[in-house]
DSSP file (Angstrom, degrees, kcal/mol; ACC not computed):
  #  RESIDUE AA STRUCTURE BP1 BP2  ACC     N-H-->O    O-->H-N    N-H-->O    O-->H-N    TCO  KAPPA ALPHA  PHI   PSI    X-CA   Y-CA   Z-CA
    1    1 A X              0   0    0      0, 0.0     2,-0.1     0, 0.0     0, 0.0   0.000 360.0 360.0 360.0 136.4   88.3  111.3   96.1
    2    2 A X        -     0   0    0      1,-0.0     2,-0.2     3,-0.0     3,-0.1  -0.542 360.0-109.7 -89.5 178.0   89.9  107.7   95.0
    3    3 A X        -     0   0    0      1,-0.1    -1,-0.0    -2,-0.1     0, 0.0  -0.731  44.8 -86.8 -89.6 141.7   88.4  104.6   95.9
    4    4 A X        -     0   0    0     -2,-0.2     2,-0.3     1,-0.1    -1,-0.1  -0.082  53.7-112.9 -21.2 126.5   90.3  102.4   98.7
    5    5 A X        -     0   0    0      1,-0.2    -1,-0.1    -3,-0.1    66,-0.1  -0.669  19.5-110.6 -74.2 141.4   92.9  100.0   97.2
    6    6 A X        -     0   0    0     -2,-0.3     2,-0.4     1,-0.1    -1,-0.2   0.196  35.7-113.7 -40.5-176.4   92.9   96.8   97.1
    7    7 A X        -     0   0    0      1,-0.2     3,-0.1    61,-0.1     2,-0.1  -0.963   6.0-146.8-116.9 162.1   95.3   95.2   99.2
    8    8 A X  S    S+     0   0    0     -2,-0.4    63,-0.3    62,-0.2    62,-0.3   0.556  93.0  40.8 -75.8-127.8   98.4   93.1   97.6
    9    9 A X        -     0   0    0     99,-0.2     2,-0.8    60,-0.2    60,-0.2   0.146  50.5-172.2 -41.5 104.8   98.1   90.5  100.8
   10   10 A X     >  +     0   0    0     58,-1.6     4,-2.3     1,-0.1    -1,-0.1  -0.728  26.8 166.9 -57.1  62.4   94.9   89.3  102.4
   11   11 A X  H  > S+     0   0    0     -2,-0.8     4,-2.3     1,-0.2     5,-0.2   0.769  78.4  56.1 -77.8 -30.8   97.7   87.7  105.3
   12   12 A X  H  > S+     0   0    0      3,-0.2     4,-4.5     2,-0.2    -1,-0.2   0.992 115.7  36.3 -58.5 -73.2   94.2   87.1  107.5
   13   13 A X  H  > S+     0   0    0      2,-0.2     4,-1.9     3,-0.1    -2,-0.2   0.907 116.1  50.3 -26.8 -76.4   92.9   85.1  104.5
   14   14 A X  H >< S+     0   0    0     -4,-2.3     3,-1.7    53,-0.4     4,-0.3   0.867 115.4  45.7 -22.0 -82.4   96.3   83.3  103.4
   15   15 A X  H ><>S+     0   0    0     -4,-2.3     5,-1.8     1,-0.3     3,-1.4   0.848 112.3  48.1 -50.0 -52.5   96.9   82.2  107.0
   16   16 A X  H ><5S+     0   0    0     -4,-4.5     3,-1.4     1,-0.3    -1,-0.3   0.890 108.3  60.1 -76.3 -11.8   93.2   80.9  107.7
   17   17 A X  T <<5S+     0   0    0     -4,-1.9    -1,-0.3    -3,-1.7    -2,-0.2   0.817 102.4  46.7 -55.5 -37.6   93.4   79.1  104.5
   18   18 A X  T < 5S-     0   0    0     -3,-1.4    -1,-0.2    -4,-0.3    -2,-0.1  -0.078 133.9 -82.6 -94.7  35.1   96.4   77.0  105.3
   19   19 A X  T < 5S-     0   0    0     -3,-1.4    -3,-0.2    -4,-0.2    -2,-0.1   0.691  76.2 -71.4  82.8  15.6   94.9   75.9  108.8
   20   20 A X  S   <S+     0   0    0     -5,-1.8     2,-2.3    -6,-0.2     3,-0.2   0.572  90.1 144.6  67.9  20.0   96.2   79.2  110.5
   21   21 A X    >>  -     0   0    0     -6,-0.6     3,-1.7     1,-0.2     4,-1.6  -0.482  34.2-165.8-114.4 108.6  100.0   78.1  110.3
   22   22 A X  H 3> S+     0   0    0     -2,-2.3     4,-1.9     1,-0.2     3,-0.2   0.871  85.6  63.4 -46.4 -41.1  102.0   81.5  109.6
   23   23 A X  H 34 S+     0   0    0     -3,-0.2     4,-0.4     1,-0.2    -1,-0.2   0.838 104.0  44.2 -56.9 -31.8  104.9   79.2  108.7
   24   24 A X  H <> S+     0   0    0     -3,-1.7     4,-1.8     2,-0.2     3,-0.4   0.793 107.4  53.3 -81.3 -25.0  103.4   77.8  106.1
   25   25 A X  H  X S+     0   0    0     -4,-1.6     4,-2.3     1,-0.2    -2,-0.2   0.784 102.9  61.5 -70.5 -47.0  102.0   80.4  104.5
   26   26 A X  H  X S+     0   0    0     -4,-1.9     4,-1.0     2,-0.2    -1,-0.2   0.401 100.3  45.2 -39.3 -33.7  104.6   81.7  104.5
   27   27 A X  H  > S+     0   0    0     -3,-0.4     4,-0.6    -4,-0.4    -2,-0.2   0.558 106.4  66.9 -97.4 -30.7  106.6   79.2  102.4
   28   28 A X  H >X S+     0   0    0     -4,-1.8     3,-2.1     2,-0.2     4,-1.6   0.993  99.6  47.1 -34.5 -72.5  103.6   79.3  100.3
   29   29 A X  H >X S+     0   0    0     -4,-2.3     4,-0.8     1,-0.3     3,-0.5   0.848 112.4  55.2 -55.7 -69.1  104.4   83.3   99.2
   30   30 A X  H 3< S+     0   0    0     -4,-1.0    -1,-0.3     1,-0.3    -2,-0.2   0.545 104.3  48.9 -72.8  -5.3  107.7   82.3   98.6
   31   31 A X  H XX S+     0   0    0     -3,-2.1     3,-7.4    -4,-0.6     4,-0.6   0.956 109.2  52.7 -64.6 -65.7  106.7   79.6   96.3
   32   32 A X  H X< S+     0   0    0     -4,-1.6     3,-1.7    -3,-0.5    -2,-0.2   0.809  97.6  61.9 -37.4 -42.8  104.7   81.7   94.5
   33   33 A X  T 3< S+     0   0    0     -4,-0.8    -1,-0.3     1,-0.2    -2,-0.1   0.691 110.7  46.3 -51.8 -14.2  107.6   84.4   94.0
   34   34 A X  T <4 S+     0   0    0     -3,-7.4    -1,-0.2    -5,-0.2    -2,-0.2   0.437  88.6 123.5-117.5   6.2  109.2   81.4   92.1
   35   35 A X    <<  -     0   0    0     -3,-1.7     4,-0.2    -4,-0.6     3,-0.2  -0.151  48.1-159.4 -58.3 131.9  106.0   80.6   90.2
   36   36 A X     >  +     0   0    0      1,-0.1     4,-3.0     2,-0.1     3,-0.3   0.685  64.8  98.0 -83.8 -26.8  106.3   80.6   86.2
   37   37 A X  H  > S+     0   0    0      1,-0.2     4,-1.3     2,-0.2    -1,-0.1   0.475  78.0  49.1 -64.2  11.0  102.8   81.1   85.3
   38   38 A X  H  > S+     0   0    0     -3,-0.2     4,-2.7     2,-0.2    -1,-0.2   0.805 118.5  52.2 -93.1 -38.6  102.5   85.1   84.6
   39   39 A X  H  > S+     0   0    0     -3,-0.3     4,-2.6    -4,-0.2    -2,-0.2   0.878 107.8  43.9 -41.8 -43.1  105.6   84.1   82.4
   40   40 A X  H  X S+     0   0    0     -4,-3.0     4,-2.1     2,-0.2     3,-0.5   0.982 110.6  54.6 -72.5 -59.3  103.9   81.6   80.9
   41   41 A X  H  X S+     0   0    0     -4,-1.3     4,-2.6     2,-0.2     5,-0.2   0.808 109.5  55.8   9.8 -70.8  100.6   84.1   80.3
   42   42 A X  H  X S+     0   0    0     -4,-2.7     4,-3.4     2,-0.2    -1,-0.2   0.926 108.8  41.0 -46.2 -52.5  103.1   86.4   78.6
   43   43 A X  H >X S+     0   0    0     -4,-2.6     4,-2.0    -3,-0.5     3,-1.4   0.984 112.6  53.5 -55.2 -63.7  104.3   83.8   76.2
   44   44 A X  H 3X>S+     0   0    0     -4,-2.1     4,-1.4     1,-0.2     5,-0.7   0.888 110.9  50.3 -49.7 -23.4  100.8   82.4   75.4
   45   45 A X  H 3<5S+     0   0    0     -4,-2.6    -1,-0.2    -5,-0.3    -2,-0.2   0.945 109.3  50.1 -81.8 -36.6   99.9   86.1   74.7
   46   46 A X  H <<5S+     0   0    0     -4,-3.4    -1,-0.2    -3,-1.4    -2,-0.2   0.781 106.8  58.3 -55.0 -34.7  102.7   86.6   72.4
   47   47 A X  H  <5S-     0   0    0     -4,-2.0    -2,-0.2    -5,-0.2    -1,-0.2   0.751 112.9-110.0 -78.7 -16.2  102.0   83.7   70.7
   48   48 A X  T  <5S+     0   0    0     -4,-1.4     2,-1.7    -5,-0.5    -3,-0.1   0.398  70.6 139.2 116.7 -16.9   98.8   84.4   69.6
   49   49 A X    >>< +     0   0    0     -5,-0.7     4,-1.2    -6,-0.2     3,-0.8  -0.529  19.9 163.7 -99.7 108.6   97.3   82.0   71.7
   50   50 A X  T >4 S+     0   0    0     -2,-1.7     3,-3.5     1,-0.2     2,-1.9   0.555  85.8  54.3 -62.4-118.8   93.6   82.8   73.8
   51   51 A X  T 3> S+     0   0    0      1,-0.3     4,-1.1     2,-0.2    -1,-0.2  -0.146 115.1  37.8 -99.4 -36.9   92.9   79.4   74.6
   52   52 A X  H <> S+     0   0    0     -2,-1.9     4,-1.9    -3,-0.8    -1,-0.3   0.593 119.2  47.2-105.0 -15.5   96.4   78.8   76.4
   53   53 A X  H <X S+     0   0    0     -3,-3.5     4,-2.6    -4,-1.2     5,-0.3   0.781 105.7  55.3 -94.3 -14.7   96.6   82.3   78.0
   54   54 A X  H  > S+     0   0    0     29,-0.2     4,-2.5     2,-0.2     5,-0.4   0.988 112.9  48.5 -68.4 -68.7   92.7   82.0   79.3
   55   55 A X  H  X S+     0   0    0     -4,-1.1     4,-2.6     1,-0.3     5,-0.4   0.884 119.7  42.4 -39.5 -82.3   94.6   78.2   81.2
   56   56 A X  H  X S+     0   0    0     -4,-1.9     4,-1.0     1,-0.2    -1,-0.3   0.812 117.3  38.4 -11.3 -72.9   97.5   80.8   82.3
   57   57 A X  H  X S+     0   0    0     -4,-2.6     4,-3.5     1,-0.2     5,-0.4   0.929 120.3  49.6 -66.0 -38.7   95.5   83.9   83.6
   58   58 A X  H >X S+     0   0    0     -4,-2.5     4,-2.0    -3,-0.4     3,-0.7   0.984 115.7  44.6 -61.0 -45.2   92.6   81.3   85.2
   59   59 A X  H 3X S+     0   0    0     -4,-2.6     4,-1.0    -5,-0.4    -1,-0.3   0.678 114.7  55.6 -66.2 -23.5   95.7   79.2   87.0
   60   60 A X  H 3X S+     0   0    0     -4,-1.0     4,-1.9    -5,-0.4     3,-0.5   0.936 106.7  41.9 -75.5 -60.7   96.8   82.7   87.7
   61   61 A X  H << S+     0   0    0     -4,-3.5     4,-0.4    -3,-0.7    -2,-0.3   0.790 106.6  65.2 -90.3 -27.7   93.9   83.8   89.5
   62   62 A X  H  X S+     0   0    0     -4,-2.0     4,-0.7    -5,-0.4    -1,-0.3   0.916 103.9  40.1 -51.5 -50.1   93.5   80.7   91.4
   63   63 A X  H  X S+     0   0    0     -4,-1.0     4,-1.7    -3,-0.5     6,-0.4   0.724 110.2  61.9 -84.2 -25.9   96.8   80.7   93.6
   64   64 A X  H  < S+     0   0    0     -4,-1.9     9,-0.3     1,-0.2     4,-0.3   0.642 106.7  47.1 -78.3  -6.2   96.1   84.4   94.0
   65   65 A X  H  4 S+     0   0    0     -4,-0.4    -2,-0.2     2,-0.1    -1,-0.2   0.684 115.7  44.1 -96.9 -13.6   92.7   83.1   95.8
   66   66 A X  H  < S+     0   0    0     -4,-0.7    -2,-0.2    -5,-0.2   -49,-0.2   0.878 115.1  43.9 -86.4 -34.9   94.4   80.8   97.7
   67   67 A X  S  < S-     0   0    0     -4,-1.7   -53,-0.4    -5,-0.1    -1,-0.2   0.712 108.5-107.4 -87.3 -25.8   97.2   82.9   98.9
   68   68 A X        +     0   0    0     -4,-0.3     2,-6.1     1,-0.2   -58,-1.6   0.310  64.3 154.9 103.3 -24.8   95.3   86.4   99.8
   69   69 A X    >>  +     0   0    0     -6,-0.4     4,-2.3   -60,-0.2     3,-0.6  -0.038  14.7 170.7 -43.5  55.5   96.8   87.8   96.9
   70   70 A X  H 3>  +     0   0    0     -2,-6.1     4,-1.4   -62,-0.3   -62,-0.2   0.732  58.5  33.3 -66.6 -21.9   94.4   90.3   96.3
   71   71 A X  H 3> S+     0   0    0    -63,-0.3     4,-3.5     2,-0.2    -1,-0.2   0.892 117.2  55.9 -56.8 -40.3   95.0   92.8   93.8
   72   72 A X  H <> S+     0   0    0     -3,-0.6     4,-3.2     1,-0.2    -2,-0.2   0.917 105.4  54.9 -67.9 -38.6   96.8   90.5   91.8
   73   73 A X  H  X S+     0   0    0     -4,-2.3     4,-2.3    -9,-0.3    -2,-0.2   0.821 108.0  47.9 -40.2 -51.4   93.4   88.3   92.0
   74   74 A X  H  < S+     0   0    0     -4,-1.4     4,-0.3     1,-0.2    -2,-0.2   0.947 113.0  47.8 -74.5 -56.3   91.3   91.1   90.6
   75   75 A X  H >X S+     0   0    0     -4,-3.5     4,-2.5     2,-0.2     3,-1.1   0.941 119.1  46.6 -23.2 -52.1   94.1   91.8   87.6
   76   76 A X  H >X S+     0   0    0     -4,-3.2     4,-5.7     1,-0.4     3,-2.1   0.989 110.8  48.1 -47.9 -59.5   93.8   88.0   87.2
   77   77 A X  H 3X S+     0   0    0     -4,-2.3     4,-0.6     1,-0.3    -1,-0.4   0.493 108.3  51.4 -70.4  12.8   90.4   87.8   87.2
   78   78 A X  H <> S+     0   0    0     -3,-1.1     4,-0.9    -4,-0.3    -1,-0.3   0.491 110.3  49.6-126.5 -20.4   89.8   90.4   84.9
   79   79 A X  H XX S+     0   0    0     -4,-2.5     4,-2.5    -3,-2.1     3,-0.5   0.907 113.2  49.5 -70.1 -45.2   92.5   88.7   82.1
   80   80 A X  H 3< S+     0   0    0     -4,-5.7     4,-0.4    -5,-0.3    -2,-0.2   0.751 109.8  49.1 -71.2 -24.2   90.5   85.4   82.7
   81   81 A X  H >< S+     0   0    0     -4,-0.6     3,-1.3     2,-0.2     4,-0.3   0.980 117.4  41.2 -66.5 -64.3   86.9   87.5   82.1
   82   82 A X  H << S+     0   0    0     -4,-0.9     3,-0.5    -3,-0.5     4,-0.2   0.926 122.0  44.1 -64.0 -55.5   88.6   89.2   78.5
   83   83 A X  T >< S+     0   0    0     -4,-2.5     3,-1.9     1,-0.2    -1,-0.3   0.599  87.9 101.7 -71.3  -3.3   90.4   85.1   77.5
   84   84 A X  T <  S+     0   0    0     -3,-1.3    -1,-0.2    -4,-0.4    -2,-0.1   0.844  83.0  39.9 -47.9 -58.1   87.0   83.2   78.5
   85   85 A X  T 3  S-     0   0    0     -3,-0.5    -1,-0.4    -4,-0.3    -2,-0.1   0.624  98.3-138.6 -83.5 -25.1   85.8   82.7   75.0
   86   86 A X    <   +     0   0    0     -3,-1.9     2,-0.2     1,-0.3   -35,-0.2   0.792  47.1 154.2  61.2  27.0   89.3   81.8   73.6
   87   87 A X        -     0   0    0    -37,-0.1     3,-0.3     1,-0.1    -1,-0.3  -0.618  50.7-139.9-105.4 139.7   88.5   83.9   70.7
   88   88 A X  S >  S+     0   0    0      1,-0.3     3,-1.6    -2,-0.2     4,-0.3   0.616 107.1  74.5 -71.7  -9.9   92.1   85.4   68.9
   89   89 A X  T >  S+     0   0    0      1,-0.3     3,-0.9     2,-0.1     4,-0.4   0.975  89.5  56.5 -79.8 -34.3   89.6   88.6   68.6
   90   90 A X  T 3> S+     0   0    0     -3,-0.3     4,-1.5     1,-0.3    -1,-0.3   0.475  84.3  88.8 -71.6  -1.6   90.2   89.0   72.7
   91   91 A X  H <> S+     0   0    0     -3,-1.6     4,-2.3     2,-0.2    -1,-0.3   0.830  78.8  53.5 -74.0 -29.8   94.1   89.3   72.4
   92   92 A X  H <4 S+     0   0    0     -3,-0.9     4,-0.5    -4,-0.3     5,-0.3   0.997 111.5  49.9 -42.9 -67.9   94.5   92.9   71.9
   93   93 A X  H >> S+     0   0    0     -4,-0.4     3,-1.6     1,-0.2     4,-0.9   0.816 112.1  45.7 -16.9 -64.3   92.5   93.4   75.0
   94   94 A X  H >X S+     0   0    0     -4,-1.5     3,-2.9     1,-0.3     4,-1.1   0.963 110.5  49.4 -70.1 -58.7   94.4   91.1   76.8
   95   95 A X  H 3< S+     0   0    0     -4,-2.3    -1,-0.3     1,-0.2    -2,-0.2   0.412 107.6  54.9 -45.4   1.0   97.6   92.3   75.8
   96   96 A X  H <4 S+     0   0    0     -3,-1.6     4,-0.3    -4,-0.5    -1,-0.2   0.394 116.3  44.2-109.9 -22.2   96.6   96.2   76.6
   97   97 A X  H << S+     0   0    0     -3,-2.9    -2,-0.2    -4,-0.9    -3,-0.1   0.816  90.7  82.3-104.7  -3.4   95.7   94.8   80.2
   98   98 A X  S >X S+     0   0    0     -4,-1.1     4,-1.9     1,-0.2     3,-1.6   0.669  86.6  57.2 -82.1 -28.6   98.8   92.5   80.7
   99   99 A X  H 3> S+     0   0    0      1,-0.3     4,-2.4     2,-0.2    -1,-0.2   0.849 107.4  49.9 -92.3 -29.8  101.2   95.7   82.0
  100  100 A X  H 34 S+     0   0    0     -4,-0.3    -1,-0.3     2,-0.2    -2,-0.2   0.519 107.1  48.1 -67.3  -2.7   99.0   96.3   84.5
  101  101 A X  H X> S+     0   0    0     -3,-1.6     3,-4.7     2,-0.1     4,-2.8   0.804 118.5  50.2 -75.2 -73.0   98.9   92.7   85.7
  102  102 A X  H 3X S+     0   0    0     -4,-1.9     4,-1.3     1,-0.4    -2,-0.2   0.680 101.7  54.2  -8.7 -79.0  102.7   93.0   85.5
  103  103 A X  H 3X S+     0   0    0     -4,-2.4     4,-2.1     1,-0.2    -1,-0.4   0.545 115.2  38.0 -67.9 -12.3  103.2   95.8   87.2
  104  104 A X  H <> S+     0   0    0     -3,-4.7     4,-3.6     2,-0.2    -1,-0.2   0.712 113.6  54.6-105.5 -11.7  101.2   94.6   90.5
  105  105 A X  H  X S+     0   0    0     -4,-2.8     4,-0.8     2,-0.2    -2,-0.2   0.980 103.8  52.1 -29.5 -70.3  102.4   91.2   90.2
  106  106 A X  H >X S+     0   0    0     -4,-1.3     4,-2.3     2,-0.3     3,-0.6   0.886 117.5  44.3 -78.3 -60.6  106.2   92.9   90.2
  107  107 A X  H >X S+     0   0    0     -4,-2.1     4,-1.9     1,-0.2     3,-1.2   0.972 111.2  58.7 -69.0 -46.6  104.6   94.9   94.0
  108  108 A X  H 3X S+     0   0    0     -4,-3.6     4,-2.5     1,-0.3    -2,-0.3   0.677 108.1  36.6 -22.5 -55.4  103.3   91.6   94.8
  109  109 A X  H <X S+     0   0    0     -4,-0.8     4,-1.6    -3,-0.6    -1,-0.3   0.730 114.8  58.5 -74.5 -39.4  106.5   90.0   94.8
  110  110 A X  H <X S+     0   0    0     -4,-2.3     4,-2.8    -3,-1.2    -2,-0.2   0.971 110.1  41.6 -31.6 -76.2  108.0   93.0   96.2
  111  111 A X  H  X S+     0   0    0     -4,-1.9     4,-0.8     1,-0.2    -2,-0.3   0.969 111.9  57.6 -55.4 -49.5  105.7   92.8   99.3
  112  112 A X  H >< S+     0   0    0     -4,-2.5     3,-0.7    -5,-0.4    -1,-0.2   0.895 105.1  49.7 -38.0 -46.2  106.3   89.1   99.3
  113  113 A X  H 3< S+     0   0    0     -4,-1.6    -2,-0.2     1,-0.2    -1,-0.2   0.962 104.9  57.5 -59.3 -50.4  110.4   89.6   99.7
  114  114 A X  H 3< S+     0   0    0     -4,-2.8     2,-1.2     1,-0.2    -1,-0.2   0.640  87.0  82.5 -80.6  -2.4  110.0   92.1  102.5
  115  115 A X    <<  +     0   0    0     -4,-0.8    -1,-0.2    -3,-0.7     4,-0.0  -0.709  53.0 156.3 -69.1  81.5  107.9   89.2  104.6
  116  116 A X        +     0   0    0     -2,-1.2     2,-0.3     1,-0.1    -1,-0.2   0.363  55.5  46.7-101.7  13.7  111.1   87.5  105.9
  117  117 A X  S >> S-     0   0    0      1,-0.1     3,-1.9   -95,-0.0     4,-0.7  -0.996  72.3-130.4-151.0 151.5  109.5   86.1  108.8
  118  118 A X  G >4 S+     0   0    0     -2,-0.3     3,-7.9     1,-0.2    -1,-0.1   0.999 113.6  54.9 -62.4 -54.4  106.3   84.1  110.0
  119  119 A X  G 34 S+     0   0    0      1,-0.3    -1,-0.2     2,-0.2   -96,-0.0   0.457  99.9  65.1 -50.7  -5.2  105.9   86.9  113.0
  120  120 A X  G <4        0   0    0     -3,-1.9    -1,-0.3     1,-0.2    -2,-0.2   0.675 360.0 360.0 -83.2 -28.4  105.9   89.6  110.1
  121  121 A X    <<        0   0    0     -3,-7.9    -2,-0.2    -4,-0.7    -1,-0.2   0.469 360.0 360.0 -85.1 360.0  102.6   88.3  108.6
């Protein structure tokens, strides 16, 4: 038997976080869609650099607490656990967990697109 999936949107959350106003919240997710930092993650992990991809992944996992993002949050939090230490030894790791960040980022933003309206959420 699997275990329950997360969900990609906590919309309950999101909304009571911004005072309950679905319009906002709303303009929030689509900020996010336009967000650089998993890009930026990527680079710092290519480069070699813990220190700058632990900044990334943490920044990461923050707007995915704010927003409801949950799945992506758990991914997040789970780079930011592996970068803590900023040690170069934690970049394989990190890099072995980053296509699985990716890839629920990529439905995040997917689920984000198909929320074209407050009344949807």
């Amino acid at each position: 038997m699997n275990a329950p999936r997360t969900p990609l949107i906590n919309t309950r959350q999101g909304i009571a976080l911004v005072g309950n106003d679905r319009s906002l919240y709303l303009l929030f997710l689509r900020q996010f869609s336009q967000d650089d930092t998993l890009r930026s993650l990527a680079a710092a992990l290519r480069a070699g650099d813990a220190s700058q991809a632990y900044l990334y992944a943490h920044s990461l996992k923050g707007l995915c607490a704010q927003l409801g993002l949950d799945a992506l949050f758990e991914q997040a939090a789970a780079m930011c656990a592996l970068l803590r230490d900023g040690k170069p030894e934690s970049l394989p790791a990190a890099a072995e967990l980053f296509p699985g960040l990716q890839a629920v980022y990529d439905e995040t933003t997917a689920a984000i697109a198909r929320c074209d309206n407050p009344a949807s959420l």
